[in-house]
Structures are given as structure tokens and as C-alpha cells.
C-alpha positions in Angstrom: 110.3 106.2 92.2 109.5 102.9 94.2 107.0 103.6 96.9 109.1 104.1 100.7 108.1 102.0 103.4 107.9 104.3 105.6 105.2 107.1 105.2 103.6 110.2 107.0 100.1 109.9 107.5 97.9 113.2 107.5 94.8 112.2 108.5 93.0 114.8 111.0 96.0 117.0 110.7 94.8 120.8 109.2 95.2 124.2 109.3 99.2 125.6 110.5 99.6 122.5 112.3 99.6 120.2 109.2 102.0 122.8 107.4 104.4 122.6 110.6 104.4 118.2 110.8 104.5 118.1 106.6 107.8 120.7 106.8 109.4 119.2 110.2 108.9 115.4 109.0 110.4 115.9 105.5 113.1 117.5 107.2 113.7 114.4 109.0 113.8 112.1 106.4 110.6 111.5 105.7 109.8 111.1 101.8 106.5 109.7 101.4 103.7 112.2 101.9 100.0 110.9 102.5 96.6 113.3 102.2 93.7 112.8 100.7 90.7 114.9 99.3 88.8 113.9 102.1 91.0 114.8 104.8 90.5 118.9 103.2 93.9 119.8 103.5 95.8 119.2 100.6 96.6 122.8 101.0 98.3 122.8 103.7 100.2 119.7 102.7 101.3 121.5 99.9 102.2 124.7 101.9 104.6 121.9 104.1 106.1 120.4 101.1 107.0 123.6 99.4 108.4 124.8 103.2 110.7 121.7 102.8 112.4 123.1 99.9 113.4 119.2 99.2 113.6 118.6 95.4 110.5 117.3 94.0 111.7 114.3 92.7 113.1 113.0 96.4 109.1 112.6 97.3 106.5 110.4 96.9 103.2 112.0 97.5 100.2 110.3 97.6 96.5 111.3 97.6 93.1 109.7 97.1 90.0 110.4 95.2 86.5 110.2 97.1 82.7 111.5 96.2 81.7 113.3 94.8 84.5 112.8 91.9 83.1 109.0 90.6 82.4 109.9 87.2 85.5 109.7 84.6 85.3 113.7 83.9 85.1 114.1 87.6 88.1 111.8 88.4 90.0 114.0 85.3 89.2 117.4 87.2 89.5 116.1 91.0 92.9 114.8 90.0 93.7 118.5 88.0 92.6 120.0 91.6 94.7 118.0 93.9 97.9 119.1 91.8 96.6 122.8 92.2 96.2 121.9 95.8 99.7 120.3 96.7 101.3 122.8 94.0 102.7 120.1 91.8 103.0 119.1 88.6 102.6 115.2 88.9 101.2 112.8 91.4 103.2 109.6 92.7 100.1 107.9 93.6 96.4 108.2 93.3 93.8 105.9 95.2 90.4 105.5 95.1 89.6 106.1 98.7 86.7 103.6 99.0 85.0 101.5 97.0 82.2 102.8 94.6 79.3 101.4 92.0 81.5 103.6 89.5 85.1 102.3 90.8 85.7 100.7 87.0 85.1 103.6 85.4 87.1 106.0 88.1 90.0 103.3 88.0 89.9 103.6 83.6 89.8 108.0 83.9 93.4 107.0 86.3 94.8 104.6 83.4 94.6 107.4 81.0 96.2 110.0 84.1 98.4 107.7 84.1 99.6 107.2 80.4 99.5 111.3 80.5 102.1 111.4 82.5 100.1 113.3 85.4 100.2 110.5 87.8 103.2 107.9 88.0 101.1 104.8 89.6 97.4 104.3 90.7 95.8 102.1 93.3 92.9 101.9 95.8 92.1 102.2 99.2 89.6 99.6 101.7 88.8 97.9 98.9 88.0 93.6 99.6 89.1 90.6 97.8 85.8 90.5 95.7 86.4 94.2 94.5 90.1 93.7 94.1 89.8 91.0 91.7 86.4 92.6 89.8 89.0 95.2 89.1 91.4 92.9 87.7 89.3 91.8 85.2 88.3 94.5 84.0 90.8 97.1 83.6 94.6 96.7 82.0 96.6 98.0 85.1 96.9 95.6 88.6 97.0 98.4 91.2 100.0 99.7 93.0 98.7 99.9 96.1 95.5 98.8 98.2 95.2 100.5 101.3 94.0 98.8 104.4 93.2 98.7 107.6 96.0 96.5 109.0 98.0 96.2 112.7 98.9 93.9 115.1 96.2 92.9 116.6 94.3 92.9 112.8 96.5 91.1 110.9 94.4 89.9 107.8 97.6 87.7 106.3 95.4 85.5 104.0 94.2 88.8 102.4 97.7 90.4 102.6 99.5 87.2 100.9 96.7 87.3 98.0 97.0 91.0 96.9 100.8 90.5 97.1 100.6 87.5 94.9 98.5 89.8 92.4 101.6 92.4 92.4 99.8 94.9 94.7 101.4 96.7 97.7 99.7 96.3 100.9 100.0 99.7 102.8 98.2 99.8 106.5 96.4 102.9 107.4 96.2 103.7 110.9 99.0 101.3 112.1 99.3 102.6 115.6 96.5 105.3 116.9 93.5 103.2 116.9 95.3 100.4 119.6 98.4 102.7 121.1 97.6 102.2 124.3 96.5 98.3 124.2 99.8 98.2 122.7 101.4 100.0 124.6 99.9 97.9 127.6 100.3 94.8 126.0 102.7 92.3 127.6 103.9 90.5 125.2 105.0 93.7 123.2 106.3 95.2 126.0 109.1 92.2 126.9 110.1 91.9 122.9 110.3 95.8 122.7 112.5 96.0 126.1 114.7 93.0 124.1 115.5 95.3 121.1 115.7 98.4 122.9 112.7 100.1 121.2 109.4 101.4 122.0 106.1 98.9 122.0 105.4 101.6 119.2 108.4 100.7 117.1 107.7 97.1 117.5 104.2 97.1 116.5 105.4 99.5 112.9 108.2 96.8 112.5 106.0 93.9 112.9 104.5 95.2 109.8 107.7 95.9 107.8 108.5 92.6 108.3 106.0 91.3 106.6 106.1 93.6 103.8 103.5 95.6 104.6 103.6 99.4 104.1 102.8 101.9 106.8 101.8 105.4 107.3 101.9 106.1 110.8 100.7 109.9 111.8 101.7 112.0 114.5 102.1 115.5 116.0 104.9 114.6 118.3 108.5 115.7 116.8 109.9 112.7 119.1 107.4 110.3 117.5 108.1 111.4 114.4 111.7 110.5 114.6 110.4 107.4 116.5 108.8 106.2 113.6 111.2 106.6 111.2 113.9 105.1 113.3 112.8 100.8 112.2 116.1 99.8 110.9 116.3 96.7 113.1 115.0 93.3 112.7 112.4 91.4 114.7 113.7 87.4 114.9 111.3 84.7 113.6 110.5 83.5 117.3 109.4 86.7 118.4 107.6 87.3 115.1 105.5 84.0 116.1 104.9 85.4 119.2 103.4 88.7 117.9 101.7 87.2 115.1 99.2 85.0 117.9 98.2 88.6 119.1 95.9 89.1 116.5 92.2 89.0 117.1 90.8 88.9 113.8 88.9 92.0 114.3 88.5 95.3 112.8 87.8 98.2 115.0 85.9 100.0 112.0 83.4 97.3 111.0 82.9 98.3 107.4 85.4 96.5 105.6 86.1 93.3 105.2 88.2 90.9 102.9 
């Protein structure tokens, strides 16, 4: 199963509330399911999923790998714990969620996941150009996915055209809350997202889409939810233009960089 473009992101969601979002947005359509070990509530994601009562094979869930599971063994048995967690037998994707000294050796314990059968594609998460291609050289799988920080007003297209020339996916984490109300303020986005009838919301996620960039949007709000789903329009090339001279060329996190 290809990776959909459209995701549910679960960061900061926990306890009943992530079982309720997990249940209600599979319900609604959505079919790609992000957690992560860090997050602590593969659980509950799990708890949602099963609450679905969607055939397995209609997801793709996703979940990433973080310290203290950096040693092969550890990646073999942090992997074995997430499908306890999520109550599955086999993971769509597994990330590395950040970059470590031991990231070769993680990424070779997900090759052999992955030629077990107990993962179906592996990537990594915040990782730069430097990393990226380090990777590359030294391990026999390019990575499915990288997973960045990416939005409109952080566009990073020379490092989003050169992991999609290498075969990668380019999936933005955090695609909305960090700016949602300088976009929802923003002029500009306000006049094109009057012109198609959407949400400055909407046109921010479809900016991305358009330029084949995967998103995970997260939200508590049933409407939202929906919201973000609903993208099936297209954004013209002037207006594209005029959204892609928003971008500052800064991150709001600091820590990575290309």
C-alpha cells in the first residue's frame, strides 16, 4: 500500500482523547495513521484503530523509533513493542525520529524488519541533506519517507526537490499548528482562499499537496478534521507563485537544517 497524502497527525494527543480523534477520523476517511514512540501513546492509537473496526489492510500506520532504542537489538525489540502497542501484526512505515551517531546501524536492524515482513517500508524523520545522503551510501534501501519540518511560510524546495530526486517522500510534520494564526491572518492567503471557497487552512495543506509534499495535519476538532481531508481542488500556477513568495526561509524549531 502506497503511502496517502493525506495523514492524521498524533502528536500531543493522549489518554481517551487520542482513542476518540484515532476512531472518529478513520471513520471519516482517514487512512494514514501517524504516532510515534515518543509521543507515549501508541496505546491509545491502537485502542482507536481497533474502535474503527476498518480492515487492517485499508491503513497505513506509521510510527517512529527514538532513544533509547539506537542499538540494532534495541531497534529489533522497540519495533516488536510498537506492534504490541498498536495491536498489529505489521507496520506500514517505520522512521527513525531524529538523527543519531548509531542511525546506520538502526537504519540496517529496519532492512532486516523489513525483509521479515514485519514492516512494509522504512524511512527517517528531521534528518538533513548531509545525513540523507551518508545514509545512502551506506545502506542498500533509499528511504521511503524523510520527515520534515515543512509549510508555507518554510518552504525548503531546494531540499524537497533533492530527496525527491533520490526516490524519497517528503512528508511535513506540523503543516498548520505552529503558524495557524499568521495564516490565518495572512492576506495574501486570505484573498486566494476566499477565490476557491476554502479555509486559509485548506489552502496552506493544498499548497503542500501541490507540490508533492505529504502532510499530517493534527487536530481535535471533528470540523477540522473533515476540513483537512476535504483538498480535492487545485490551486492555479499564478496563485501558487504568489504563495510560494511567502516563505521566509525560517524554521520556527531551530534545530534542523538542510
Amino acid at each position: 500500500m502506497e503511502i496517502p497524502k493525506i495523514g492524521l497527525g498524533t502528536w500531543n494527543l493522549g489518554g481517551n482523547e487520542c482513542v476518540s480523534v484515532v476512531e472518529n477520523a478513520i471513520k471519516i476517511g482517514y487512512r494514514h495513521i501517524d504516532t510515534a514512540q515518543m509521543y507515549g501513546n501508541e496505546k491509545e492509537v491502537g485502542i482507536g484503530i481497533k474502535n474503527s473496526e476498518i480492515d487492517r489492510n485499508k491503513l497505513f500506520i506509521t510510527t517512529k523509533l527514538c532513544f533509547p532504542n539506537t542499538t540494532y537489538d534495541l531497534v529489533i525489540s522497540g519495533v516488536k513493542n510498537s506492534l504490541h502497542n498498536l495491536q498489529l501484526d505489521y507496520l506500514d512505515l517505520v522512521l527513525i525520529h531524529e538523527p543519531y551517531a548509531s542511525s546506520i546501524e538502526m537504519y540496517k536492524a529496519l532492512e532486516d524488519l523489513q525483509t521479515n515482513g514485519l514492516i512494509k517500508h522504512i524511512g527517517v524523520s528531521n534528518f538533513n541533506r548531509k545525513q540523507i545522503d551518508n545514509l545512502l551510501n551506506n545502506c542498500s534501501t533509499t528511504p521511503y519517507v524523510n520527515q520534515i519540518e515543512n509549510r508555507i511560510f518554510y518552504q525548503r524546495e531546494k531540499y524537497v526537490k533533492h530527496l525527491q530526486s533520490k526516490g524519497t517522500k517528503v512528508v511535513a510534520w506540523s503543516p498548520l499548528c505552529a503558524d495557524i494564526n499568521k495564516i490565518t491572518n495572512n492576506q495574501t492567503i486570505r484573498e486566494i482562499a476566499q477565490k476557491y471557497n476554502k479555509t486559509p487552512a485548506q489552502i496552506a495543506l493544498k499548497f503542500l499537496l501541490e507540490r508533492d509534499i505529504y502532510i499530517i495535519p493534527k487536530s481535535r476538532n471533528p470540523k477540522r478534521l473533515q476540513e483537512n481531508l476535504n483538498l480535492d481542488f487545485t490551486i492555479d500556477n499564478n496563485d501558487m507563485n504568489k504563495l510560494k513568495n511567502l516563505d521566509e526561509g525560517r524554521s520556527l524549531f531551530g534545530w534542523y537544517s538542510d
